[in-house]
Residue, then its C-alpha position, 0 to 999 in steps of 0.5 A: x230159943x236158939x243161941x247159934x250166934x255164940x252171944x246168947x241172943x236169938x236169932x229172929x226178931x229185932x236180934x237178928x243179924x241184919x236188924x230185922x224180921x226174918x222173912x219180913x223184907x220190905x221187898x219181898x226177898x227171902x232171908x237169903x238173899x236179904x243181904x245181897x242182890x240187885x236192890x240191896x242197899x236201896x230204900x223200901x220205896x224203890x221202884x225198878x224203872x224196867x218193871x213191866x205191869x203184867x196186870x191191870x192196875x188199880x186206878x182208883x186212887x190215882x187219876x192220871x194212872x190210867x195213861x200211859x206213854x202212848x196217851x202222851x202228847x209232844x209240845x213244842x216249847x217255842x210254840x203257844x199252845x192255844x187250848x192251854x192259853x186262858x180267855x184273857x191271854x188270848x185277847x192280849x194276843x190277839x191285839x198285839x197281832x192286830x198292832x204289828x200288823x197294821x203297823x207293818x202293813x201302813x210302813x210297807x205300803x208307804x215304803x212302796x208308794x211314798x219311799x222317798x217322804x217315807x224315808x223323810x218322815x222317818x229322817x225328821x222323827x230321827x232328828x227329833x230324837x236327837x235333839x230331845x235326847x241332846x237336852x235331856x242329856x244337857x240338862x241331867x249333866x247340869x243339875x246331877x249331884x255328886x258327878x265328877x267334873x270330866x264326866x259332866x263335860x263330857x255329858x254336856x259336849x255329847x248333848x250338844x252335839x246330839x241337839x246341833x246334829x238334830x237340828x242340821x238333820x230338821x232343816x235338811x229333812x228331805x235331804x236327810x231322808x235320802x242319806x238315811x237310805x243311803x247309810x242304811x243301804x251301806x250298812x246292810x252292805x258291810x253286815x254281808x260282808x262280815x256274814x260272809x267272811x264269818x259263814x267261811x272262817x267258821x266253815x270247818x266246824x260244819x257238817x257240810x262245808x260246802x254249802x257254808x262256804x258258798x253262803x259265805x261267798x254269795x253274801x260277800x258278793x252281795x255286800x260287793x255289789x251293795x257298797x259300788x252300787x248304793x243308789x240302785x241297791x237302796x231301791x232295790x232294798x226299798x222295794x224288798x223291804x216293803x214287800x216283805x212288811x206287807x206280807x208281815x202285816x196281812x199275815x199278822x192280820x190274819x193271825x189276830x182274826x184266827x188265833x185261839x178260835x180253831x181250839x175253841x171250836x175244835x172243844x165244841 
């Protein structure tokens, strides 16, 4: 027994000075170096990141040990992985494909051939909404409890005003139909302009600036020209519009018939 330490006690065992086995470290080291090194202070389940396997590894117990980086696959995570997908998710897909589609294709070809009752159709479900929505705000403003007398005015003239606007707006629907184009047709004019004047105040932040502030130019010159001339640039956004809800729907279309069918048959 070797009383080295002055107190009488041994130096091995649970006496020894760092509260363990000599030579019985979790990680191997000898005594020496047990109280000090790159993993000292660690727990025993520590695993250096920048080890290196230079043998082969039992795989037995752990399925997924025998891939590696290399066996990795990127995923995109803004896109639907279709062999991930199960059968009834892709059914649900495919049917909102199919309504979007049709839907864009029947609007784009009315808009193509039938602009202008195209334009009165969407005018008369616009007033309805109106006055359905003026009642409904008459009505709750009415027989709500508990609200406070201003808001119940207020509600109530609101309702009005939706419910007189959507009857002015039923009687003249033809009419209405053309300021519809016409409003929005101005209102796309004031959203390039603001596009713009935004593109070029915030055009020091970018990389190229250059290419910032000319996009910022064009759509301001482009919301020019849309508010001096609405007629003619809302004929021109009609055309465009329809063409691109076409091209939206046959796509969307083509999407129903295909989507989830190449990973099935690419397993088979």
């Amino acid at each position: 027994m070797n009383a080295g330490n002055g107190g009488g006690q041994p130096e091995y065992g649970a006496y020894a000075p760092n509260g363990g086995i000599r030579g019985a470290e979790p990680n191997g080291e000898s005594a020496a170096n047990a109280d000090s090194g790159a993993n000292y202070g660690r727990p025993y389940a520590y695993v250096d990141p920048n080890a290196q396997w230079n043998g082969p590894r039992n795989t037995a117990g752990d399925p997924g040990a025998q891939y590696g980086p290399a066996d990795w696959q990127h995923v995109n995570p803004f896109k639907l992985v279709e062999e991930m997908l199960p059968q009834r998710a892709k059914s649900a897909i495919r049917c909102m494909y199919g309504i979007v589609g049709i839907a864009a294709l029947v609007l784009g070809v009315a808009l193509l051939f039938w602009p202008s009752r195209t334009f009165t159709v969407l005018a008369v479900a616009l007033g309805i909404y109106f006055v359905v929505s003026g009642v409904i705000r008459i009505v709750s403003a009415i027989v709500e409890l508990g609200l406070p007398a201003g808001w119940r005015v207020l509600d109530i003239m609101i309702g009005v005003l939706l419910a007189v606007g959507g009857v002015a707006v039923l009687k003249n629907a033809m009419l209405s139909g053309q300021t519809l184009a016409i409003m929005v047709t101005l209102v796309i004019g004031m959203g390039w302009i603001t596009e713009g004047v935004m593109a070029i105040a915030e055009s020091w932040r970018t990389i190229r600036a250059g290419w910032s502030v000319a996009y910022g130019v064009i759509s301001i010159i482009a919301g020019l020209v849309v508010l001096f001339a609405p007629l003619s640039s809302t004929v021109f956004l009609v055309i465009f519009a329809g063409c691109s809800l076409v091209v939206m729907g046959v796509s969307s279309l083509v999407r129903a018939f295909t989507f989830g069918r190449s990973a099935s048959a690419s397993r088979r």
